[in-house]
C-alpha positions as CSV (number, residue, x, y, z in Angstrom):
1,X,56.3,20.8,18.5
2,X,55.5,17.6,17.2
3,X,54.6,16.8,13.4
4,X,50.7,17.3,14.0
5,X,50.9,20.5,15.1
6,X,53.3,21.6,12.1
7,X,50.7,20.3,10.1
8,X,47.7,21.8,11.6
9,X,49.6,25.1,12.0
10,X,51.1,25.3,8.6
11,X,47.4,23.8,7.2
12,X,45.6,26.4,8.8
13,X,48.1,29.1,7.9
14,X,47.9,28.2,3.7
15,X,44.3,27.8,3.7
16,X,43.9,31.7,4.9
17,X,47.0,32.8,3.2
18,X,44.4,31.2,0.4
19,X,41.6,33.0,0.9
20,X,42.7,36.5,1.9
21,X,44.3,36.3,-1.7
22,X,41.3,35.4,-3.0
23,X,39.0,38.2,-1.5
24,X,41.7,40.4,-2.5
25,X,41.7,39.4,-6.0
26,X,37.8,40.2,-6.2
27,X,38.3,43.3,-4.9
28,X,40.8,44.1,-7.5
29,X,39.0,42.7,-10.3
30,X,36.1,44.9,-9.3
31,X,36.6,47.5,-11.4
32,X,36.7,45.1,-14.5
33,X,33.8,43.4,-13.6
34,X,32.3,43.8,-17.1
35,X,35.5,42.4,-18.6
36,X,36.0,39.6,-16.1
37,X,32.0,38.5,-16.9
38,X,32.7,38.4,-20.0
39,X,35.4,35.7,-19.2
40,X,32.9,33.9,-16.9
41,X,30.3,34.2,-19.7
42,X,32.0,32.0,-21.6
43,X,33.1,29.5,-19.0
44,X,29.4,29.3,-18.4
45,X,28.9,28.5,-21.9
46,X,31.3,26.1,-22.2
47,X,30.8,24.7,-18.6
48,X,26.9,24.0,-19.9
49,X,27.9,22.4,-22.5
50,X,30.1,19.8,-21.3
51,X,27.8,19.2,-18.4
52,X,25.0,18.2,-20.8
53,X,27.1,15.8,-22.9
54,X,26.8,12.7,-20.3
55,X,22.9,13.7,-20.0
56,X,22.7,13.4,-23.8
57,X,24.5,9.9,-23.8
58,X,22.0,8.6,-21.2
59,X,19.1,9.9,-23.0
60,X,20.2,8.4,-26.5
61,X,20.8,5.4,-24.8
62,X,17.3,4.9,-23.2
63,X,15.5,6.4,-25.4
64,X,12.9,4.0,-25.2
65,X,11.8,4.7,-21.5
66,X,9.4,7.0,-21.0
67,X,10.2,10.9,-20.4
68,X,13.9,10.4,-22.3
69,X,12.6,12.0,-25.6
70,X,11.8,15.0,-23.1
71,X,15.3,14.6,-21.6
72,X,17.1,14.0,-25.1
73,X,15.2,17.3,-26.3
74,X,16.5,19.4,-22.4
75,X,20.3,17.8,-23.5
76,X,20.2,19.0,-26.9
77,X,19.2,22.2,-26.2
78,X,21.4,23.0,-23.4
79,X,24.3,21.9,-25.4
80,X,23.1,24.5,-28.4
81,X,23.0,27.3,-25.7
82,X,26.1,26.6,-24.5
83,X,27.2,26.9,-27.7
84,X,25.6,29.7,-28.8
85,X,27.0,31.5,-25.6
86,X,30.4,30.7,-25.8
87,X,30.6,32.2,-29.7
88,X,28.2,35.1,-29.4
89,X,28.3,36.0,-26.0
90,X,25.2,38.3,-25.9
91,X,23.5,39.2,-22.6
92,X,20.3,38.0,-24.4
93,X,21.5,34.7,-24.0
94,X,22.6,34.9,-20.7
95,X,19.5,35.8,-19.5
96,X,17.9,33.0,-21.8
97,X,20.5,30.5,-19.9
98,X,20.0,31.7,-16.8
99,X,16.0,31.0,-17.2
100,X,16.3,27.6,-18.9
101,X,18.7,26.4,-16.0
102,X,16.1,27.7,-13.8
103,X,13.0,25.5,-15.5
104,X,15.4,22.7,-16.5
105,X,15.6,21.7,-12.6
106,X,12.3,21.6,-12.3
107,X,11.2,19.7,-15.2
108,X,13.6,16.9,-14.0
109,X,12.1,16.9,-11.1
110,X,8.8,16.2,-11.8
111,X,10.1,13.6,-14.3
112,X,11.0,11.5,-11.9
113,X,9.2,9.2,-9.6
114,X,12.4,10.2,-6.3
115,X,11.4,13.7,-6.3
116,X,13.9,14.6,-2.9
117,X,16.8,13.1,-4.1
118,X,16.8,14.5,-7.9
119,X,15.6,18.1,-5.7
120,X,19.0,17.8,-4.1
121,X,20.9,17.0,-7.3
122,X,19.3,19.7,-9.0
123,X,20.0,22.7,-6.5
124,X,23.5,24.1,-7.6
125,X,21.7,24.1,-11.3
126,X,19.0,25.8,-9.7
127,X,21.0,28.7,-8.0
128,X,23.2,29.2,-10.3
129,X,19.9,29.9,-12.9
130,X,18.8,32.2,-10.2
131,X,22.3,34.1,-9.7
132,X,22.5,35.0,-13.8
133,X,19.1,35.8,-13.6
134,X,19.7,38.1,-11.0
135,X,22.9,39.6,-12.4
136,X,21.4,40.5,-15.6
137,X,18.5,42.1,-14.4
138,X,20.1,44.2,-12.0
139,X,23.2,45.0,-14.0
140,X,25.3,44.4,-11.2
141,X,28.5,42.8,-11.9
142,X,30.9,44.9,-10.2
143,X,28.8,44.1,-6.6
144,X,28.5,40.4,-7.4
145,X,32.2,40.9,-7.3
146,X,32.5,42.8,-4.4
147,X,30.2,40.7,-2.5
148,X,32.4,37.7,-3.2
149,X,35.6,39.1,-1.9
150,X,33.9,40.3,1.4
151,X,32.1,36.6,1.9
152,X,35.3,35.2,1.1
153,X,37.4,37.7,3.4
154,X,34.6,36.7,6.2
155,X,34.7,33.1,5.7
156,X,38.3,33.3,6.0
157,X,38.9,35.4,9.4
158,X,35.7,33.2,10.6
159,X,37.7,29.6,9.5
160,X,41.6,31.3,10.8
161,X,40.1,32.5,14.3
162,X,38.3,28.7,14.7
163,X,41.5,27.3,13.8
164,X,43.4,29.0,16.7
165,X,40.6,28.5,19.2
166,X,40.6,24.9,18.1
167,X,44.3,24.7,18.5
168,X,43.9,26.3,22.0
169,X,41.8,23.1,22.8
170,X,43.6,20.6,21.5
171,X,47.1,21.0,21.9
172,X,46.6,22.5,25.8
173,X,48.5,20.4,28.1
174,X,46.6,18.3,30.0
């Protein structure tokens, strides 16, 4: 076998290896869920706050344009509930997050005059809004959970049997 094949083999081998531990771990951590949200809670928390620094920086430093007060005032105020979350870690607040990074997409949006390109930097804000909406309405941490390991057990068998069908094409003798 030459050294491609080693590499594609062992590549493709690692990357499920990968995910099947990963789908497995969800499904362990299942029954914990409330414990391991609680975790996520405040990664979420600190993860907004960080995020929102450089946003703050560019709206202090054009503050004189048009729409940055509105922008300084969005930065600001994620960073406080980013705080807030990480030290108090209510579901109150969660919730609150979870709507404010639902409307904070859209506001930016309209802000601008390139309303398609800031649409597609604002999506993963968007749905991730949407998701902690979702999760606190329903209560439902322990099937978010679930749900992960089976996508991530599916997305794994469906990347490992591409891989071999792949390799069937492209290292066949010609």
């Amino acid at each position: 076998m030459n050294k491609y094949k080693i590499y594609y083999f062992l590549r493709l081998a690692v990357s499920a290896l990968f995910g099947l531990f990963l789908g497995l771990v969800f499904l362990w951590l299942s029954p914990y869920a409330r414990e391991v949200f609680d975790i996520l809670v405040i990664a979420m928390g600190l993860l907004t706050t960080v995020l929102n620094i450089p946003s703050l920086l560019v709206a202090m430093k054009g503050i004189g344009k048009k729409g940055e007060w509105v922008n300084l005032l969005m930065a600001l105020s994620s960073i406080v509930l980013g705080m807030l979350l990480m030290l108090l870690q209510t579901e109150f607040l969660l919730l609150l997050l979870g709507v404010y990074s639902v409307l904070l997409p859209l506001v930016r949006i309209l802000l601008v005059e390139d309303h398609v390109q800031r649409f597609k930097r604002e999506i993963p804000r968007f749905l991730v809004g949407l998701v902690m909406v979702t999760i606190f309405l329903l209560d439902a941490e322990a099937m978010v959970l679930r749900l992960g390991a089976y996508v991530t057990l599916g997305i794994t068998a469906f990347y490992l049997l591409g891989g071999i069908i792949s390799a069937f094409f492209i290292f066949s003798e010609k």
